[in-house]
Backbone as a chain_set.jsonl record, in Angstrom:
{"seq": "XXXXXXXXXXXXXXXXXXXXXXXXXXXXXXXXXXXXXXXXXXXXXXXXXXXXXXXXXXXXXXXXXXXXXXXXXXXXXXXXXXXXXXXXXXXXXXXXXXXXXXXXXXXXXXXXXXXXXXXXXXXXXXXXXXXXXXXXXXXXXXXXXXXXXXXXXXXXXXXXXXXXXXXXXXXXXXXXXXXXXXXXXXXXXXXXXXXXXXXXXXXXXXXXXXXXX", "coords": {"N": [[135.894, 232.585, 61.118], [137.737, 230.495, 63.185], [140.415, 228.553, 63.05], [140.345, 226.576, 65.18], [137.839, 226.241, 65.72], [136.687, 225.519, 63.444], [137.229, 223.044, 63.458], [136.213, 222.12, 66.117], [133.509, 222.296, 65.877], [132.374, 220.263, 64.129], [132.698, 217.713, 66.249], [131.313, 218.678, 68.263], [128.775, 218.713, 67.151], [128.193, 215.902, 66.94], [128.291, 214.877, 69.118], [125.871, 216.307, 70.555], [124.647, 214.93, 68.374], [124.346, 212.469, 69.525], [123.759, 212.528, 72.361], [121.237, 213.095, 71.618], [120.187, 210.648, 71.023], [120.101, 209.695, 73.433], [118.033, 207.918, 76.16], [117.56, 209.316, 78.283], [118.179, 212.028, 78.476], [116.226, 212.869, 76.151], [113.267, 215.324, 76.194], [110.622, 214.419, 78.181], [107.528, 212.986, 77.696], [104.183, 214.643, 79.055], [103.075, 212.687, 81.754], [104.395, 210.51, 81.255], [105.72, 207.609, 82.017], [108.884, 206.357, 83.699], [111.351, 203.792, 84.181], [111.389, 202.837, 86.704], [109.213, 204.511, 87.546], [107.409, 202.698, 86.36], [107.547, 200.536, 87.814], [106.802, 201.111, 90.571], [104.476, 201.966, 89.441], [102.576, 199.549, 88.949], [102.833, 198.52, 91.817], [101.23, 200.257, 92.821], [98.354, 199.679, 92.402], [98.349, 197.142, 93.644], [99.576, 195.158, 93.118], [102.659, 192.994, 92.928], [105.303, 193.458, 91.459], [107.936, 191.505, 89.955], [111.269, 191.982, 89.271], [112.879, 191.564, 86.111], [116.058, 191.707, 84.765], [115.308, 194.685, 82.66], [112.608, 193.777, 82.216], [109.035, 193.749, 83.702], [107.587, 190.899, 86.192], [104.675, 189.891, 87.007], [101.663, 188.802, 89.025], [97.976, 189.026, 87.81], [95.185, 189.143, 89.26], [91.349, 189.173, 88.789], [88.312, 189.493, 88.385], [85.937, 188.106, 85.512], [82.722, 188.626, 84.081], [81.597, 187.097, 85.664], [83.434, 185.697, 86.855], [86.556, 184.529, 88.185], [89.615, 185.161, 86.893], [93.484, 184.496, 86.877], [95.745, 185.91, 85.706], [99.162, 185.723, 84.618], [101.378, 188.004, 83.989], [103.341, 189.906, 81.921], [105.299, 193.628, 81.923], [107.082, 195.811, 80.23], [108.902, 199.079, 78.964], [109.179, 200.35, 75.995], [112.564, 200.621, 74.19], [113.156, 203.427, 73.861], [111.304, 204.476, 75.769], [109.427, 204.98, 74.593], [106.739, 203.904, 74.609], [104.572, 201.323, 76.264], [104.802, 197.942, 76.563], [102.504, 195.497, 76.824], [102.327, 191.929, 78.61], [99.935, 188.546, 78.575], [100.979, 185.864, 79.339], [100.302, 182.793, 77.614], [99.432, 179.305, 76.757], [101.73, 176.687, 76.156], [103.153, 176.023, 73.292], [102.034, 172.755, 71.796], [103.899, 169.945, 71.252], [104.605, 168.859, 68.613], [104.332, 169.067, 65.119], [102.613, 168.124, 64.564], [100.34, 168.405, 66.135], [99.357, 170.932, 66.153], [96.977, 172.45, 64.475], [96.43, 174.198, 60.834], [94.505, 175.439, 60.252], [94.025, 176.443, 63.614], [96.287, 178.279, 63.75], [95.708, 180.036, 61.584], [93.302, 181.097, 62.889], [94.507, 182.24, 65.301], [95.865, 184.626, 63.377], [93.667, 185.557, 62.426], [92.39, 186.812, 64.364], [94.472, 188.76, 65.394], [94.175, 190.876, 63.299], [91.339, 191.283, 63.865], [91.167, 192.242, 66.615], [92.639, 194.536, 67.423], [93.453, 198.243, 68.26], [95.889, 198.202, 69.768], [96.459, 195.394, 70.218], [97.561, 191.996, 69.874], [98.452, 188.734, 69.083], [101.326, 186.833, 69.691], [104.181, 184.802, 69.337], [106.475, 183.591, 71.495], [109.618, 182.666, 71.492], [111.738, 181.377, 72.823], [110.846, 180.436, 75.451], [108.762, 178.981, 73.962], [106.13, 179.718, 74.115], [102.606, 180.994, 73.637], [101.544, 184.496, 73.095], [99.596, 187.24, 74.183], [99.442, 190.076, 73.437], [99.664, 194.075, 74.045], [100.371, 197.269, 72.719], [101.182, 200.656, 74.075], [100.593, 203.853, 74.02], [103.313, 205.884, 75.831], [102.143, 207.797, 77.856], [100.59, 210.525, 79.238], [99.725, 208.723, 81.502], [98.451, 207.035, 83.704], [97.747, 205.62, 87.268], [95.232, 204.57, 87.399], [95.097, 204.111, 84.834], [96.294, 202.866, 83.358], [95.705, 200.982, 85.043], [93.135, 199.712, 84.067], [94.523, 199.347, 81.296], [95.058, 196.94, 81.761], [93.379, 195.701, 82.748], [91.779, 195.397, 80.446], [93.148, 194.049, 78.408], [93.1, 191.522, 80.294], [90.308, 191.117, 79.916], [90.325, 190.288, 76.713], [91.897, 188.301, 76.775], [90.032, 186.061, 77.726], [88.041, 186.746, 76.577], [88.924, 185.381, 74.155], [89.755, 182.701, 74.641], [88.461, 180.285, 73.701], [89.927, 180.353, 71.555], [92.711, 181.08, 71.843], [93.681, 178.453, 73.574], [95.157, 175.891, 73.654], [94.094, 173.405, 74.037], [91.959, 173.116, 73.057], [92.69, 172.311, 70.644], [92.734, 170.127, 69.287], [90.347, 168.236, 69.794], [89.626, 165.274, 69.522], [91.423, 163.689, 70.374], [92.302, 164.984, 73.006], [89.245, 164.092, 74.115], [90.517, 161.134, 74.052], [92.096, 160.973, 75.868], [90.957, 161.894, 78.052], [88.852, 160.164, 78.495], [90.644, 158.096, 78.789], [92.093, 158.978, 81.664], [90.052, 158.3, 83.352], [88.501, 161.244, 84.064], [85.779, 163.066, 83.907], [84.443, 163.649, 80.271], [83.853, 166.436, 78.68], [81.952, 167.955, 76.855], [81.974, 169.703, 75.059], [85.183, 170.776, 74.198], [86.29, 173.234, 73.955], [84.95, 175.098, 75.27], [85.865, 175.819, 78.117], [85.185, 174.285, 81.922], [85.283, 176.62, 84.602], [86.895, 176.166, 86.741], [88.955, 175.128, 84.74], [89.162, 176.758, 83.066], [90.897, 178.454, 85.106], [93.204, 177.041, 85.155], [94.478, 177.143, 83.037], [94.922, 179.626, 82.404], [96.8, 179.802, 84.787], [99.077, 178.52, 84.181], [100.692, 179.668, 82.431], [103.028, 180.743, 84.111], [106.043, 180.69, 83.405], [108.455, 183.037, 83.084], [109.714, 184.348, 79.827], [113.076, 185.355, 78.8], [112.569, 187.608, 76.652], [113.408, 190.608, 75.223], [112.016, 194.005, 74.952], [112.033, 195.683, 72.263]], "CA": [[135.911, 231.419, 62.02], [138.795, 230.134, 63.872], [140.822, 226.855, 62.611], [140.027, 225.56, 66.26], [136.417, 226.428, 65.439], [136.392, 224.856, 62.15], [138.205, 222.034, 64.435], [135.228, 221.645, 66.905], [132.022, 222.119, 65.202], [131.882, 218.754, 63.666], [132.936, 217.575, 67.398], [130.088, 219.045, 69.039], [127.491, 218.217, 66.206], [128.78, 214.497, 66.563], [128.02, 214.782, 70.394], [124.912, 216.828, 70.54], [123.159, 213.948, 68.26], [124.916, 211.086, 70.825], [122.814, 212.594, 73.592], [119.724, 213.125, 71.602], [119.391, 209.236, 70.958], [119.995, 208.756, 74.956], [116.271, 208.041, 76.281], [117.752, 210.095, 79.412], [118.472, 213.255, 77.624], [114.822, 213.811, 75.562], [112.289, 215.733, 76.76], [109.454, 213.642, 78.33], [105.945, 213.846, 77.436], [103.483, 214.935, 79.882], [102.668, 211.594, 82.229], [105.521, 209.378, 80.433], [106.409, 206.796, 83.005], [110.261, 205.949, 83.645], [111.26, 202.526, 84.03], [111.01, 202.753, 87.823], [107.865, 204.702, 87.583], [106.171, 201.85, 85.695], [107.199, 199.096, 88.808], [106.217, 202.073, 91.469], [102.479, 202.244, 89.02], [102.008, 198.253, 88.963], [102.709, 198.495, 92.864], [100.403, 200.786, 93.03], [97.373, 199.001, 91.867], [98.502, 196.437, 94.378], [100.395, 193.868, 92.313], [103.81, 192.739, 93.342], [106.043, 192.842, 90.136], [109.299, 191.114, 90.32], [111.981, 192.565, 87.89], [114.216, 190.854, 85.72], [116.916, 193.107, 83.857], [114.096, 195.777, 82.73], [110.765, 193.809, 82.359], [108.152, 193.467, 85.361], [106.613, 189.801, 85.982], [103.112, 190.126, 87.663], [100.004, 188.229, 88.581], [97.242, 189.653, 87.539], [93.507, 188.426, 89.326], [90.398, 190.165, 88.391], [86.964, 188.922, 87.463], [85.222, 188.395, 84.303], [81.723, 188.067, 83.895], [81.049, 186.666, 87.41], [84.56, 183.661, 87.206], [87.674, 184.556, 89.041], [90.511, 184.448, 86.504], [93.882, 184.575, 87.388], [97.175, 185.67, 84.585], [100.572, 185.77, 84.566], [101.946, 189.335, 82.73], [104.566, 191.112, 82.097], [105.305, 194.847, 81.492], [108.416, 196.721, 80.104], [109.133, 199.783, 78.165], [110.107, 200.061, 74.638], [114.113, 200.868, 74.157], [113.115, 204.611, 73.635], [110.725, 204.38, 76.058], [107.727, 206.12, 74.049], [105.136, 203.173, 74.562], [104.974, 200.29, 76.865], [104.455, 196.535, 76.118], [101.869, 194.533, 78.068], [102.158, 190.901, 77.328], [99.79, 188.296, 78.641], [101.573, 184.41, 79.039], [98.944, 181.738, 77.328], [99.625, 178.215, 76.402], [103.07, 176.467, 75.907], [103.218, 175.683, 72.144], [102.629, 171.392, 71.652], [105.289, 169.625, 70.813], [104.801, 168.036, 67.931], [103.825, 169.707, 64.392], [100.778, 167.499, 64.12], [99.051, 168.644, 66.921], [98.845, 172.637, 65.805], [96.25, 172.651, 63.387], [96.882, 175.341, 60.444], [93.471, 176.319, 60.718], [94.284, 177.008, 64.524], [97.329, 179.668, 63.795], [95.165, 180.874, 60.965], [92.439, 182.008, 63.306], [94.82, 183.352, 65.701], [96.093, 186.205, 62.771], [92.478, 186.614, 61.882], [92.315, 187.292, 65.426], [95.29, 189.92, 65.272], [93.187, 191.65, 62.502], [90.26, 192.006, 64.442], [91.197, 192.992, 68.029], [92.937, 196.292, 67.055], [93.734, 198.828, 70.018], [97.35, 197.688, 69.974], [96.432, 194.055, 71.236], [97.853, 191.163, 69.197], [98.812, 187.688, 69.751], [102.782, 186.46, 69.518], [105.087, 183.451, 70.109], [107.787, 183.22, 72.373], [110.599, 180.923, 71.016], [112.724, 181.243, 74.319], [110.305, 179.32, 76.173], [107.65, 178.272, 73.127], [104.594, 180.158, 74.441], [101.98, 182.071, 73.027], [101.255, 185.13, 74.024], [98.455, 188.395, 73.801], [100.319, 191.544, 73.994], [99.41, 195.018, 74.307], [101.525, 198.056, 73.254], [99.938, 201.64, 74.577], [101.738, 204.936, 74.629], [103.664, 205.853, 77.537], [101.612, 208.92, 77.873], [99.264, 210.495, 79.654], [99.504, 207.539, 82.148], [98.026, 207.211, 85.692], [98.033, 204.22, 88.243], [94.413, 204.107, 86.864], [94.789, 203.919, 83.35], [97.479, 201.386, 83.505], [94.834, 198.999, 85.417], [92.224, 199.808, 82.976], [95.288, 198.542, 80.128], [95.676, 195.229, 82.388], [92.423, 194.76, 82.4], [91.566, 195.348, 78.908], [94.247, 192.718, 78.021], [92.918, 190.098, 80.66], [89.092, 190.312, 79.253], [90.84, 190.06, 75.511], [92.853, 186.8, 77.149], [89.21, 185.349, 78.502], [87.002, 186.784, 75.389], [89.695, 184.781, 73.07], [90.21, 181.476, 75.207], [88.774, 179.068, 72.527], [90.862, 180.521, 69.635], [93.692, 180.535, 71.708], [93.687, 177.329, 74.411], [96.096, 174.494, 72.893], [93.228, 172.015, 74.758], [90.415, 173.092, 71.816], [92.884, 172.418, 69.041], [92.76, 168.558, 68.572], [89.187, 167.512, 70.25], [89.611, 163.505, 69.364], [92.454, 163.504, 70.871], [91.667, 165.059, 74.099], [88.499, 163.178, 74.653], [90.518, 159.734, 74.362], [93.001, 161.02, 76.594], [90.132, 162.045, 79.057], [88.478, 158.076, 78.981], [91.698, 157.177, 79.678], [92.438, 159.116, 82.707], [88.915, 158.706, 84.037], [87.89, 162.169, 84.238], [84.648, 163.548, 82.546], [84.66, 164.314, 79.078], [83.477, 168.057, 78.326], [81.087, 168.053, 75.389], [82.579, 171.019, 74.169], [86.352, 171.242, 75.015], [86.974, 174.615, 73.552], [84.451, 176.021, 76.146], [85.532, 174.349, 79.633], [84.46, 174.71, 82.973], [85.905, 177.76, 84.888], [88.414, 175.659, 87.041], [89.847, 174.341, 83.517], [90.344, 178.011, 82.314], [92.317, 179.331, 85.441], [94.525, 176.327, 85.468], [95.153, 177.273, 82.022], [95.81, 180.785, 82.38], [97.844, 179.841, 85.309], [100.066, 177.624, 83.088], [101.649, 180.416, 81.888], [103.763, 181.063, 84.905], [107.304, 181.003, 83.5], [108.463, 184.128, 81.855], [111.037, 184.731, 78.926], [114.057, 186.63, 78.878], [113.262, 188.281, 75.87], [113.658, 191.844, 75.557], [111.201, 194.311, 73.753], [112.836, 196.966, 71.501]], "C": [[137.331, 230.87, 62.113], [139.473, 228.755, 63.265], [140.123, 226.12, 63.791], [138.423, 225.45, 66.302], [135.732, 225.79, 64.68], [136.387, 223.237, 62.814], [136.85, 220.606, 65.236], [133.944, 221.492, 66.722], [131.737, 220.747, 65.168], [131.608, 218.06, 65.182], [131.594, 217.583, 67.918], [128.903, 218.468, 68.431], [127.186, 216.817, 66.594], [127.631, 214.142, 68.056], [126.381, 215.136, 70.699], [124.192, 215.482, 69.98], [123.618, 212.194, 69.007], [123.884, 211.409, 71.759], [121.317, 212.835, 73.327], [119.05, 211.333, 71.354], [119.89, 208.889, 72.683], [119.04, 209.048, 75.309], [116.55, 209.493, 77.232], [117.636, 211.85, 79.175], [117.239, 213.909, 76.745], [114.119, 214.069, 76.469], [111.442, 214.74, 76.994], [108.221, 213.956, 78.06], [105.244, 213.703, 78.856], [102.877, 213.266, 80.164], [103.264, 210.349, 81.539], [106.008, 209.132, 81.837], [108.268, 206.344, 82.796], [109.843, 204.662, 83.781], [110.954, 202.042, 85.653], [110.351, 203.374, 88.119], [106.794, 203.374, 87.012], [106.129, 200.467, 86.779], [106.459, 199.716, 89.647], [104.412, 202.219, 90.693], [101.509, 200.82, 89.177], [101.894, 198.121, 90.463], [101.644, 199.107, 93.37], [98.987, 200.451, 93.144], [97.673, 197.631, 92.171], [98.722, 194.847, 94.07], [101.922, 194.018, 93.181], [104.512, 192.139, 92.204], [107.326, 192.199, 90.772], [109.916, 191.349, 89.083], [112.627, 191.901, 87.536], [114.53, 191.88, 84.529], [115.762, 194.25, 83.663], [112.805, 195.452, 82.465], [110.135, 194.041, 83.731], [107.303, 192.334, 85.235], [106.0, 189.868, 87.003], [102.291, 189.198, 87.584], [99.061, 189.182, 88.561], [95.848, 188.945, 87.667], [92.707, 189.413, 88.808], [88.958, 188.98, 88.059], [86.259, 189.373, 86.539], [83.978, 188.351, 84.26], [81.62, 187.132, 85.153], [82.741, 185.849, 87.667], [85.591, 184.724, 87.288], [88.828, 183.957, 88.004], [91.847, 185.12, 87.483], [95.614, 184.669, 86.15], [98.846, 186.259, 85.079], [101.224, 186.88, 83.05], [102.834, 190.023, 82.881], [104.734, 192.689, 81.525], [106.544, 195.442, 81.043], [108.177, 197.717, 78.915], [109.993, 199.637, 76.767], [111.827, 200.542, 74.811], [113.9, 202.473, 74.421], [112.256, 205.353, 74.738], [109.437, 205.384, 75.967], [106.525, 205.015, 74.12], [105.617, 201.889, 75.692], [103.985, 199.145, 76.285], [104.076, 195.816, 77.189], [101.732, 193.077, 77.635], [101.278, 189.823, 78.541], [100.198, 186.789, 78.436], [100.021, 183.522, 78.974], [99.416, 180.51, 77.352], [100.61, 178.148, 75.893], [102.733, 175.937, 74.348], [103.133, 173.753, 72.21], [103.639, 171.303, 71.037], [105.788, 169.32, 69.672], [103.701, 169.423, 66.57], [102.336, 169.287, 63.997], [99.978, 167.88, 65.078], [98.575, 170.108, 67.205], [98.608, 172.653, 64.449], [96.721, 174.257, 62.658], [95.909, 176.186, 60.613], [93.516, 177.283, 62.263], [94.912, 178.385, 64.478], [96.458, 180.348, 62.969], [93.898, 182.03, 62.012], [92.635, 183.169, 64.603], [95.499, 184.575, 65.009], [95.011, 186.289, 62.482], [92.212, 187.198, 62.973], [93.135, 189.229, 65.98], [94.28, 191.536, 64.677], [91.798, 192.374, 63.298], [90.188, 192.981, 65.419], [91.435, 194.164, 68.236], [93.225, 196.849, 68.845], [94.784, 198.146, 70.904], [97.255, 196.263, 70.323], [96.683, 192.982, 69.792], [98.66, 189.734, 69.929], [100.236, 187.607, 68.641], [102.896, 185.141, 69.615], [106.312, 184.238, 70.235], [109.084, 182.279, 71.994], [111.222, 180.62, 71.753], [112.359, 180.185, 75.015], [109.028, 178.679, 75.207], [106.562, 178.424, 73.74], [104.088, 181.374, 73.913], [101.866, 183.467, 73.961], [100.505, 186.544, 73.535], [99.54, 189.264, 74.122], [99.226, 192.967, 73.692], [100.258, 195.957, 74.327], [100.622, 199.458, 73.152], [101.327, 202.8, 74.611], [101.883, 205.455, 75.669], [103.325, 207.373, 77.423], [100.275, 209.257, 78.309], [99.021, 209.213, 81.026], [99.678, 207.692, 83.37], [98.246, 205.923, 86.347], [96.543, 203.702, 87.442], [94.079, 203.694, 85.658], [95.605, 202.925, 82.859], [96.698, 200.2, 84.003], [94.245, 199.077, 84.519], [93.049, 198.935, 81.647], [95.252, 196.772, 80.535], [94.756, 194.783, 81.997], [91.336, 194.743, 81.183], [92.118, 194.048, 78.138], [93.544, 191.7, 78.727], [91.321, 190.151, 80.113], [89.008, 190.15, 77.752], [91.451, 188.19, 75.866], [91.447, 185.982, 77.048], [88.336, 185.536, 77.191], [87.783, 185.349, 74.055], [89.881, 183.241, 73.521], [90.187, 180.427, 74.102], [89.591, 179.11, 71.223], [92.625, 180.18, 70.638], [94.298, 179.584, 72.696], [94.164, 176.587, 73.484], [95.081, 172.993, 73.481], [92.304, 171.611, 73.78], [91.353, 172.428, 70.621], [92.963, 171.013, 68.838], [91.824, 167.8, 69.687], [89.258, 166.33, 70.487], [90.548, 163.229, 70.715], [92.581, 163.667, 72.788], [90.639, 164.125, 75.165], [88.95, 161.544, 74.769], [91.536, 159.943, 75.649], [92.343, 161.298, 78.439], [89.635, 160.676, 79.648], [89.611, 157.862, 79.759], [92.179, 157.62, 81.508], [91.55, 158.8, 83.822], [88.291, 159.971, 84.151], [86.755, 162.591, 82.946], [85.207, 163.72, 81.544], [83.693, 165.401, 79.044], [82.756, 167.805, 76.674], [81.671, 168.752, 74.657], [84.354, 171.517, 74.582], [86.514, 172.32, 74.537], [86.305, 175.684, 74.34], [84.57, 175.274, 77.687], [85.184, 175.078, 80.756], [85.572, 176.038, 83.364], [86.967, 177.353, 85.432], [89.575, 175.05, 85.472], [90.798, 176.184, 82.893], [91.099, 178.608, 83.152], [93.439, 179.048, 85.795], [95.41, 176.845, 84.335], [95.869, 178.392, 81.92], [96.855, 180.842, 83.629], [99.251, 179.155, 84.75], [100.948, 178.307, 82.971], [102.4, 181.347, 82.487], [104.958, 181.259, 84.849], [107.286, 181.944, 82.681], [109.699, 183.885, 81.189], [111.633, 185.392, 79.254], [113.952, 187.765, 77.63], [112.553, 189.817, 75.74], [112.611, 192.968, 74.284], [111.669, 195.448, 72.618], [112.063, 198.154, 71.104]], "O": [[138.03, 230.823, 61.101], [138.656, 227.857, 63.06], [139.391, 225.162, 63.542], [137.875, 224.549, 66.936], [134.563, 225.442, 64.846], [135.501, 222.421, 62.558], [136.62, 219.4, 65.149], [133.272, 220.652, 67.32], [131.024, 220.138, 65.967], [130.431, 217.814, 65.447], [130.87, 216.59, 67.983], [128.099, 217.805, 69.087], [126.005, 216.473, 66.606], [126.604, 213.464, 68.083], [125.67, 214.204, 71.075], [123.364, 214.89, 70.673], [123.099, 211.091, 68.834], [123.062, 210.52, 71.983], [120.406, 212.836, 74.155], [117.892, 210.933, 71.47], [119.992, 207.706, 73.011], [118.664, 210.202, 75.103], [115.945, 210.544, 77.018], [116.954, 212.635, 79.834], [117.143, 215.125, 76.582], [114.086, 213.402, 77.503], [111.34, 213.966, 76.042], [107.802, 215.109, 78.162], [105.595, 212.861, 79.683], [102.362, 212.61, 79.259], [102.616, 209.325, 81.323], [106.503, 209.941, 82.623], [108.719, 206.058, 81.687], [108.699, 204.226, 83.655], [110.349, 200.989, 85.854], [110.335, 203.316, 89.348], [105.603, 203.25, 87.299], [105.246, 199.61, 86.793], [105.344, 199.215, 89.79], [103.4, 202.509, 91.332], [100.301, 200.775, 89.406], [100.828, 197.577, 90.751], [101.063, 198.604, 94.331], [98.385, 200.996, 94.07], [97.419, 196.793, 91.306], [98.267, 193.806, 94.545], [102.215, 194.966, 93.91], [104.516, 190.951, 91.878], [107.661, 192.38, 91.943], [109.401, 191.066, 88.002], [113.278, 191.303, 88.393], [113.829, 192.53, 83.753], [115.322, 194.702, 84.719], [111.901, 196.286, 82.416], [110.746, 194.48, 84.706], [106.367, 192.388, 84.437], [106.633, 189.914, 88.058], [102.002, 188.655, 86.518], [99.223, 190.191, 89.246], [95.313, 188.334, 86.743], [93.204, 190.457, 88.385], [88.946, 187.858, 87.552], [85.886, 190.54, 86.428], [83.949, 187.217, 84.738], [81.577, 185.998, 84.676], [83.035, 185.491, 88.808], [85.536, 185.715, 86.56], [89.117, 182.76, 88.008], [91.678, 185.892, 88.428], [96.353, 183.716, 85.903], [99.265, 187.14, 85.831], [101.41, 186.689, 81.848], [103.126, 190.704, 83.863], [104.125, 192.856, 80.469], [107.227, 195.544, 82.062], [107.432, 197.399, 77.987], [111.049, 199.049, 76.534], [112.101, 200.825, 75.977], [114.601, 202.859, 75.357], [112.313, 206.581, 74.808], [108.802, 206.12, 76.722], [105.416, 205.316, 73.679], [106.791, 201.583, 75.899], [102.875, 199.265, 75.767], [104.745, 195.494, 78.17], [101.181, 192.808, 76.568], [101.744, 190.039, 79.659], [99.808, 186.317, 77.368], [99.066, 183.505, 79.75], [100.146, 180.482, 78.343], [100.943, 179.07, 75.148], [101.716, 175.245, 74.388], [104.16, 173.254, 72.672], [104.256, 172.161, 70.405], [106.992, 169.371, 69.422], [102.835, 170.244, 66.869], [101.383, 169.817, 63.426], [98.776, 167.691, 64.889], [97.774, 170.487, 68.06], [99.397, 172.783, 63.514], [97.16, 175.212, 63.3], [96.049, 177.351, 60.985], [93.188, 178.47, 62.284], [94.403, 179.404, 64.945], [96.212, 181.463, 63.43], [93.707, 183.241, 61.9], [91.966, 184.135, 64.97], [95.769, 185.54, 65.724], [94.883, 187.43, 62.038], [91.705, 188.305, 62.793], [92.699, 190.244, 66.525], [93.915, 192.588, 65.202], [91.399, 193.539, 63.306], [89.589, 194.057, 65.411], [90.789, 194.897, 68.984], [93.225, 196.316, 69.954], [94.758, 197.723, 72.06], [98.298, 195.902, 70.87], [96.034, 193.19, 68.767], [99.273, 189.712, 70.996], [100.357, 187.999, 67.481], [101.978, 184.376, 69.909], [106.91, 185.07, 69.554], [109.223, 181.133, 72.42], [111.557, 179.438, 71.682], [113.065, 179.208, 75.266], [108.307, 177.856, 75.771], [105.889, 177.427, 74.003], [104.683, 182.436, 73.732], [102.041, 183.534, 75.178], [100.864, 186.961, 72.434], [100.386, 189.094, 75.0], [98.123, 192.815, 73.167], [100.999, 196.072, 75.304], [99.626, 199.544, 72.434], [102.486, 202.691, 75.01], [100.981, 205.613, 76.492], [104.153, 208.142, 76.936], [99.208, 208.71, 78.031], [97.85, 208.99, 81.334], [100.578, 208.217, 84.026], [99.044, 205.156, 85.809], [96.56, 202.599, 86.896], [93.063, 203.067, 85.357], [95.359, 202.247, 81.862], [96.794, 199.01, 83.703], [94.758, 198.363, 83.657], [92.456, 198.042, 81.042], [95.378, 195.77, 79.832], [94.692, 193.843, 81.205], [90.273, 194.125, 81.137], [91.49, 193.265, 77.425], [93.214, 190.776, 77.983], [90.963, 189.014, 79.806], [87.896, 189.902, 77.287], [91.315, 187.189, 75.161], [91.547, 185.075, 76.222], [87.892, 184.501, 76.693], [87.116, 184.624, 73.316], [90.199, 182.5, 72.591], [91.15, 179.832, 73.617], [89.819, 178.329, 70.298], [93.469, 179.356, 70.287], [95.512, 179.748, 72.817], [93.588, 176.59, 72.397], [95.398, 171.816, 73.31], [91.877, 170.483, 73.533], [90.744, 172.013, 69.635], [93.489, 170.835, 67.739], [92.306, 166.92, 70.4], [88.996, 166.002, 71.645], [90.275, 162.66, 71.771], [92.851, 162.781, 73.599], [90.851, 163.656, 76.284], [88.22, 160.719, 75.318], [91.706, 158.98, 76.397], [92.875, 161.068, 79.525], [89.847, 160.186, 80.757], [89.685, 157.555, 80.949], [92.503, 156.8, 82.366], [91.91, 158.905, 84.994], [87.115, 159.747, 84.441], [86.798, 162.507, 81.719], [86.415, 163.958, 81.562], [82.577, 165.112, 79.476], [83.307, 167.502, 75.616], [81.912, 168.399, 73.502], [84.6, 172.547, 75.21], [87.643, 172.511, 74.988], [86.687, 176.855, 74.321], [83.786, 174.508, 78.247], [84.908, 176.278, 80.716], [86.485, 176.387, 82.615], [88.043, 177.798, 85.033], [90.751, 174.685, 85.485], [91.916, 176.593, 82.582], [91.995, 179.313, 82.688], [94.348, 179.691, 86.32], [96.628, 177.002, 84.417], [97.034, 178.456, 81.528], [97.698, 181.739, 83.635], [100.373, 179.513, 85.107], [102.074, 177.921, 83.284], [102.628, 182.453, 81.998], [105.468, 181.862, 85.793], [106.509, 182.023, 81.73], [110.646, 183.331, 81.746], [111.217, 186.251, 80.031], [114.818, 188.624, 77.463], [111.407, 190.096, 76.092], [112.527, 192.742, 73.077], [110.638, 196.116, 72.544], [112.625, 199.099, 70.549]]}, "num_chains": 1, "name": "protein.A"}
């Protein structure tokens, strides 16, 4: 072997594993969406994402059990892009430490625990909102199996409402705030009428900037 041989090896080696960590450069798996395949699949299934840097923010209608909800979700690929992240926007965090019971957060990680099938609930600290996510491998993936993920996630959002609605978590409080405005009081605030839950899931109309890795 050549000095200039001896020279370049390392060189090349160096390079070779530079282009195996660029997403661009690995092999794809069979039905692995790009990043402008995954706005072209939400379009598809007749949403209108709007992009910021590389997420996709979406509404997302559908009906549950007969009621007309209505969420606010976003989609982006991991850094590597081997799975994508579906995240569902819920309720803005209160303001104040007294009015998020511990029991509350506790029953959204027993919640984590249960749901399984990648779906777990977050916070946001950007904008201080909760939020359901969903991460699924980017594989195998059709226009149809991508709605099927959405709407897996939105009857997880609607099955979960009273664990995770910021309206159920301090009852007293609510109902004096209801007298006061005049409007009914709800016997049960942690189960409310159907206009109450798609104001709520509309609530969660602003998105974060933050980025999923």
């Amino acid at each position: 072997m050549t000095r200039v041989s001896i020279f370049l090896l390392p060189m090349l080696l160096a390079a070779a594993a530079v282009r195996a960590d660029d997403p661009d450069d690995r092999p794809r798996a069979q039905g692995q969406l790009s990043e402008d395949e995954l706005g072209q699949a939400l379009q598809a299934i007749h949403l209108k994402p709007t992009k910021t840097d590389k997420r996709y923010d979406f509404a997302f209608k559908t009906s549950i059990n007969g009621e007309e909800w209505k969420f606010s979700m976003s989609a982006v690929l991991s850094r590597n892009e081997e799975s994508i992240w579906i995240m569902a926007w819920l309720d803005q965090i209160p303001r104040t430490a007294a009015e998020v019971p511990r029991t509350a957060l506790l029953r959204l990680l027993a919640a984590n625990d249960r749901l399984g099938n990648g779906k777990f609930f977050a916070y946001i600290p950007t904008n201080k909102r909760f939020v359901l996510q969903r991460v699924v491998p980017n594989k195998n993936m059709t226009v149809r199996r991508l709605r099927n993920v959405l709407q897996d996630l939105a009857i997880s959002v609607a099955d979960e409402y009273p664990i995770w609605s910021t309206a159920g978590w301090n009852p007293k409080k609510n109902r004096i705030a209801d007298q006061s405005s005049g409007r009914p009081v709800p016997r049960n605030p942690s189960d409310p009428t159907r206009s109450n839950r798609i104001r709520a899931s509309e609530s969660a109309s602003k998105f974060s900037n933050r980025s999923v890795n």
